[in-house]
N, C-alpha and C positions, 0 to 999 in steps of 0.2 A: 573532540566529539567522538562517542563512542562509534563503534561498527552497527549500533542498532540504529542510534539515530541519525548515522548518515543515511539510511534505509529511508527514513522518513523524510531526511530535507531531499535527498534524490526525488522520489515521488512526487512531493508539494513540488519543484521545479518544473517535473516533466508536467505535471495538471497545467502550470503556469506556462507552459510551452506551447502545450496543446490547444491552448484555448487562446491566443495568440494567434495560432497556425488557422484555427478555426475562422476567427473575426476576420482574417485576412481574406479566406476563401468567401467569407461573408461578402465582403467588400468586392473583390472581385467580381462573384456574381451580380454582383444590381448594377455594377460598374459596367459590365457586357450589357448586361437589359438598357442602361442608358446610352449607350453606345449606340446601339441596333433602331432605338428610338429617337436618336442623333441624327443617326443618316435618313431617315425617314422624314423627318423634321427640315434637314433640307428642299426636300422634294414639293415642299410644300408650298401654297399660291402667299405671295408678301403682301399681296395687296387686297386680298378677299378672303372670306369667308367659306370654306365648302364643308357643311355637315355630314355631307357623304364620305368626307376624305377625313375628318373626325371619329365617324362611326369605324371605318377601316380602322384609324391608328388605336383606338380604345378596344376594340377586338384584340387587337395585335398586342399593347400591353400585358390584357388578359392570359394570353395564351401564354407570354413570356414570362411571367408572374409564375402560374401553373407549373411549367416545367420548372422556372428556379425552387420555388419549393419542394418537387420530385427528388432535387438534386439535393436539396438541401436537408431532405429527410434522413437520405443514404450517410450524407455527409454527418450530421450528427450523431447519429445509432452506432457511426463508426466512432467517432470521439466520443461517444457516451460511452461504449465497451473498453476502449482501450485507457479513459481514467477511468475507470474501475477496476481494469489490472495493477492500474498504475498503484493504488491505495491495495488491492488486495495482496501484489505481489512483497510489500513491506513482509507481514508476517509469512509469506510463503520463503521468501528466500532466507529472515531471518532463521526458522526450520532448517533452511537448507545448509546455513551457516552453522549452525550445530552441530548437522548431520556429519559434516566434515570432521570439524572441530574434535568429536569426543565418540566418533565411531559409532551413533548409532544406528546405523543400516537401516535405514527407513526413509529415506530421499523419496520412494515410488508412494509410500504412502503420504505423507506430507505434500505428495503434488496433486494426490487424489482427494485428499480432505477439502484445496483451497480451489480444483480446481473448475468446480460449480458456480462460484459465487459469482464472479463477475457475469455470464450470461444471465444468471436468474435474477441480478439486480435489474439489470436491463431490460430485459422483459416487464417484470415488474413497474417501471418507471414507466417504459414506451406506452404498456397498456393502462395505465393510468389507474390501476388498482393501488399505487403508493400514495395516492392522493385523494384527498377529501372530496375534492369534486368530480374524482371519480375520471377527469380528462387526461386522455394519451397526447402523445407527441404530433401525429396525426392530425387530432381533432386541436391542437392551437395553434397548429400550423396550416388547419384551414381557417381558423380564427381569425389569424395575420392578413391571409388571404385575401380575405373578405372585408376586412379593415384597408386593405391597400387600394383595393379596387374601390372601394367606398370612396377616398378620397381622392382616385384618380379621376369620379368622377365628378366629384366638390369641385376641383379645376376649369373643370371643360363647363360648368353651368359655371361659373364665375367668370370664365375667360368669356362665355356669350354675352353675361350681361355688362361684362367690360367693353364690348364690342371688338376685341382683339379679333388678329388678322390670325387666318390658320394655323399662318408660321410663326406668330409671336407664342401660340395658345400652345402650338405641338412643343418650341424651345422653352416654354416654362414646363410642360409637363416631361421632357427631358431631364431639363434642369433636375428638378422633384427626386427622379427616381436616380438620380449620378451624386453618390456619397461625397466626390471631392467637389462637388459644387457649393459654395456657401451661399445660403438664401441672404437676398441682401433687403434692406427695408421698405421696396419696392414689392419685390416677391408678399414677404406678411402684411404689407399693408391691402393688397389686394386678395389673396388668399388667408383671410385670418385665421380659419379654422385648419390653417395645414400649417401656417409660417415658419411655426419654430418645431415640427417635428419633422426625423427622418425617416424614409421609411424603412430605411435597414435596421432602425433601434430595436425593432420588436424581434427582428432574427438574433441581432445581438445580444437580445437577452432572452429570447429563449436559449440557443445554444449557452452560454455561460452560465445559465440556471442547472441546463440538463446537464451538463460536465459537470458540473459541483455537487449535484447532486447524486449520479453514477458514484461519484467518488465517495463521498460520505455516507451514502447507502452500503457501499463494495467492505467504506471499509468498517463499520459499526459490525459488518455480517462477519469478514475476518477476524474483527477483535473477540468476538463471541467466541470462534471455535481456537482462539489461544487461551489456552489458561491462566498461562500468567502476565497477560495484560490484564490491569488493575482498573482501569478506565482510560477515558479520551478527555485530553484536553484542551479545551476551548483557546483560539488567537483572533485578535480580530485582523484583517488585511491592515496592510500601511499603505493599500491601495485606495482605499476609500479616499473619495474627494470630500466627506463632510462628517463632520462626530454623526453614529449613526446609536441613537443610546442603546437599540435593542444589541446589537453586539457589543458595545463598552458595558453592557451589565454580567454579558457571559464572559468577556476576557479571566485567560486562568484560569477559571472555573475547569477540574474534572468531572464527566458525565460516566455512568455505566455506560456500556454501546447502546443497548435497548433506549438509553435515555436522553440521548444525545439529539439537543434540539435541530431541528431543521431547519439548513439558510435558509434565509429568506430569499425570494426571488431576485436576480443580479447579486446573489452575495458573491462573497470571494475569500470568505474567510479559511482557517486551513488549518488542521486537526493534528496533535500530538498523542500514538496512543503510549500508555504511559507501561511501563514496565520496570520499574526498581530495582529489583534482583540484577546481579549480574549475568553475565552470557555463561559465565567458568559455572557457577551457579547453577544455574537450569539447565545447560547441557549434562553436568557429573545429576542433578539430581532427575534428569530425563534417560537417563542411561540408567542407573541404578532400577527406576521404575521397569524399564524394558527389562533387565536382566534378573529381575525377578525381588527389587525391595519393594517395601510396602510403603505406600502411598494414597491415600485414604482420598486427596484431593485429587489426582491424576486418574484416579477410579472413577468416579464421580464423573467426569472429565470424559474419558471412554465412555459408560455408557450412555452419556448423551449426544457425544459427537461420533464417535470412532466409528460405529458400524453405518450411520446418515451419510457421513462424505466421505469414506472408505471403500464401501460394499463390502462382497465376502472376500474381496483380494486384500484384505486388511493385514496387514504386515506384525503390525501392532500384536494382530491375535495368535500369529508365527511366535511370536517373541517373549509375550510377556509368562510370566509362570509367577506362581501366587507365595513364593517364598523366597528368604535370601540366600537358601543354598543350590535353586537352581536344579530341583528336584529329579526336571525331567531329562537333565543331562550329567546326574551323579556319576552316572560311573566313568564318565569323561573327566569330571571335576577331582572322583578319588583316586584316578590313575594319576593324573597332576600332582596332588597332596602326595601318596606314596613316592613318584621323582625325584619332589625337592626333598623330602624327609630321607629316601635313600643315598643321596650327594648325587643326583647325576646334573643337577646345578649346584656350582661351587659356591658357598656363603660368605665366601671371604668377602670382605667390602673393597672394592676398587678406587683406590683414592685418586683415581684420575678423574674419574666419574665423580665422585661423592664430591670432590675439590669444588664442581661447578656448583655446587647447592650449599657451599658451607661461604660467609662471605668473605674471611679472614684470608680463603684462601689461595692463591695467586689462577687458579682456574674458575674463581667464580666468575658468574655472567649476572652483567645488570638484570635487576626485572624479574627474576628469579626467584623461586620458591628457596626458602634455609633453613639449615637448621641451628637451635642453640645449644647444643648439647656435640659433644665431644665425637671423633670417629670410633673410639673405643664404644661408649655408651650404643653410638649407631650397631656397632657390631653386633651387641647384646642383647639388641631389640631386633637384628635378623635372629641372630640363634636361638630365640626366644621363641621367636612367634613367625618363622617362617613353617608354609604347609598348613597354619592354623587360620589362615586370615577369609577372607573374601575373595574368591577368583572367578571370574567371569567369561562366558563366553561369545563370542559375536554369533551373527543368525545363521552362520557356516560352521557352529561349534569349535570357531579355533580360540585359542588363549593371545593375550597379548602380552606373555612374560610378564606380568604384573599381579600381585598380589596386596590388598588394604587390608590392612592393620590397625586397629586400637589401640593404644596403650597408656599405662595409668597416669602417666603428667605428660605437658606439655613437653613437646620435644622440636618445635621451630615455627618460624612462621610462613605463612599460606599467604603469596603476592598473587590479588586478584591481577589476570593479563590482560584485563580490558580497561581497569581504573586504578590499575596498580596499588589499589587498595591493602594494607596487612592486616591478617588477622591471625591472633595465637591460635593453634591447634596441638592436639593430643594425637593426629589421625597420620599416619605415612604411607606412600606406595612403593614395596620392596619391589625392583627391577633385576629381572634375571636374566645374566646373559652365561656363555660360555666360559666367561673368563670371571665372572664373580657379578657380584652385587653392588645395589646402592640403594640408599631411602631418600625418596621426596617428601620434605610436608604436604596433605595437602588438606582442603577444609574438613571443618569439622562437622560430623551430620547433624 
C-alpha cells in the first residue's frame, strides 16, 4: 500500500472508531436515564395504582430525555467536525507529504487552502441547508424527542388499561428506556406498538447518519480543491447485515466529487478518492509549477481555488512566476550559470557517488534511479550541458546544487520510489558538490 492510501485506510478507521466511540456514548446515556428511572421505580406502591406518582415519573422522563438530547447535540457536532477532518485531512497531509518530499515550501498554504472545509461542512449539515428537507440536527433531534415521549406515553395508557400495579407500569417503562434490557414476548405482547423498537435506534442512527455524512460532504469538498484527484470511489461496507441493492449498484463505481451520491441514512459505506499518478510525479510536476514551468492545468487550478482558501497570504502567489527561466530571480540564476561554467564547481564525475545510481556497480543501492550508459558518456553529458540546463530556486532564493538536463537519447531509467515503477527517460539531475559531480535519471516531462 502506497503512502497515499494508507492516508485513506487511516481515515476510513478513525470514522469507524468514532462512530463506535459515539454509539457507546449513545448507550451510555439512556443507560443513566434508565438507571435514575430504576431507582424511582423502586420507590413505587407494588400493590396500587397512584396516577399522581405516574404523572411525577412521566415529567421526570421528560425532563431526562431533554437534557440527554442537550448532551447529545454537543456530542454529535463534535463527532460530526472531527470525521470531517478525518476525510479532509487525507488530502491535506497528502500536500503535506510533498511539501516535504520535493521541497516545495508551501506547508502554510496547503494548510490554508484545507483548512475551512471541515467547519463549513458542518455547518452546512447542522443547519439543514445540505438537505432536501431543509431539516438541521436540532430539529430531528427534537423529532426523536417527541417520538420518545410519544411512546412513553403509549406505555402508561396500556399499562392503565392492563391494570398494572405503579411498580410493574414504572419497571416496564424502565425497562423501555435501558438498551441492555431485552424486551421479552411479554413486554410486545402488551405494548405492541413499542415491542420491538429501541429507543436509542433513532439516536444511533442519527449520529451514524451525521458522521458519515460530515465525512463524505468533508471529503467530496477536499477532493475538489486537489487537482489531481480524478474521482471517488464508491465501496459498499462489509458491515451491512443484508444485500442492500442501492449500494451493490454503486460498488466500484468512480464518481466526480460534485457527483458523488449521498449514503443513505445508517449507511456506512466508505470512499476511495482516487488519484493515479504517482507521489514522485505530482510532487516534481508541483515544484516545477511553483518554480516557474508551465502548466496550463494547475493554472486553471489556481484561479479557482488558490485565492478562495488561501486569501492574500497565498504563498503560491510568492512563488509562482510565469516562465521556465525564473525571470524574477535571473540574475540569482545567471550568477549560478557563470559558477559552474567558471569551474568554481568541479565536473569531474565522482564515481563514488555516480557508483550508487549505476547498478553494475558495487555502490549501487536497491530502489534506485540508473543509469544505462557508461561513466564516460555520463561525463560528456556534464561537460555538455552543465550551466545550460534548468536551475531552481526555493522561496528563500537559494539553489539546491542541482541542475535538469535534456538530452537527445535515452540515458537510464527513472525508479518511481513509491511503486517502484521503471520508466526509460532522456531527462538527468547533475548534482554539484565540492568535490565533483554526478547524474541521476530522473522522469521524463
Amino acid at each position: 500500500m502506497n503512502e497515499y492510501l494508507e492516508l485513506v485506510d487511516r481515515a476510513q478507521k478513525q470514522r469507524i472508531m468514532l462512530t463506535k466511540k459515539q454509539m457507546k456514548n449513545i448507550r451510555d446515556l439512556y443507560r443513566d436515564v434508565a438507571k435514575d428511572l430504576g431507582k424511582r421505580a423502586k420507590r413505587a406502591n407494588k400493590d396500587s395504582l397512584s396516577e399522581r406518582w405516574l404523572l411525577d415519573y412521566q415529567k421526570q422522563f421528560k425532563k431526562d430525555i431533554k437534557e440527554l438530547n442537550k448532551i447529545l447535540k454537543k456530542d454529535i457536532e463534535n463527532s460530526m467536525i472531527e470525521s470531517a477532518r478525518y476525510a479532509n485531512n487525507i488530502q491535506l497531509d497528502f500536500f503535506n507529504l510533498l511539501d516535504i518530499k520535493y521541497k516545495l515550501n508551501s506547508k502554510e498554504t496547503f494548510s490554508n487552502m484545507f483548512s475551512k472545509i471541515p467547519q463549513e461542512s458542518l455547518q452546512e449539515l447542522i443547519s439543514g441547508d445540505f438537505y432536501k428537507d431543509g431539516k438541521g440536527l436540532s430539529e430531528r433531534l427534537w423529532f426523536h424527542e417527541k417520538e420518545a415521549n410519544a411512546n412513553f406515553d403509549y406505555i402508561i395508557q396500556k399499562g392503565l388499561v392492563e391494570k398494572k400495579s405503579t411498580y410493574e407500569l414504572a419497571k416496564d417503562l424502565s425497562d423501555y428506556v435501558n438498551p441492555e434490557v431485552k424486551k421479552d414476548w411479554s413486554f410486545k405482547n402488551i405494548y405492541p406498538g413499542v415491542g420491538n423498537k429501541k429507543i436509542e435506534y433513532n439516536s444511533f442512527r442519527l449520529a451514524v447518519t451525521s458522521i458519515s455524512h460530515a465525512y463524505q460532504l468533508s471529503m467530496q469538498r477536499s477532493c475538489k480543491a486537489n487537482p489531481f484527484v480524478e474521482g471517488i470511489e464508491w465501496h459498499t461496507s462489509n458491515s451491512h447485515r443484508g444485500p442492500c441493492t442501492l449500494c451493490q449498484s454503486r460498488e466500484g463505481k468512480t464518481y466526480k466529487p460534485d457527483e458523488l451520491p449521498l449514503d443513505h441514512p445508517n449507511g456506512v459505506c466508505y470512499f476511495t478518492p482516487v488519484i493515479t499518478k504517482s507521489m514522485e510525479d505530482i510532487g516534481l510536476e508541483l515544484h516545477d509549477w511553483l518554480y516557474g514551468g508551465s502548466n496550463s492545468k494547475l493554472d486553471d487550478w489556481y484561479k479557482e481555488y488558490g485565492r478562495e482558501f488561501a486569501g492574500e497570504s497565498n504563498l503560491f502567489r510568492n512563488i509562482r512566476k510565469k516562465d521556465n527561466n525564473n525571470d524574477g530571480n535571473s540574475d540569482i540564476i545567471n550568477s549560478i550559470r557563470n559558477d559552474i561554467k567558471s569551474g568554481k564547481y568541479p565536473l569531474e564525475i565522482l564515481e563514488s557517488k555516480q557508483g550508487k545510481h549505476i547498478r553494475e556497480h558495487n555502490n549501487y543501492i536497491e530502489g534506485r534511479s540508473y543509469l544505462t550508459i557508461s561513466i564516460d558518456e555520463a561525463q560528456k553529458i556534464v561537460n555538455k550541458y552543465a550551466g545550460n540546463g534548468i536551475i531552481r530556486l526555493n522561496q528563500n532564493n537559494e539553489w539546491d546544487n542541482k541542475e535538469i538536463v535534456t538530452v537527445d537519447k535515452e540515458i537510464g531509467i527513472n525508479v518511481n520510489s513509491m511503486t517502484n515503477e521503471e520508466s526509460k527517460t532522456n531527462r538527468c539531475k547533475i548534482h554539484y558538490s565540492k568535490r565533483g559531480t554526478h547524474i541521476v535519471p530522473t522522469r521524463k516531462k
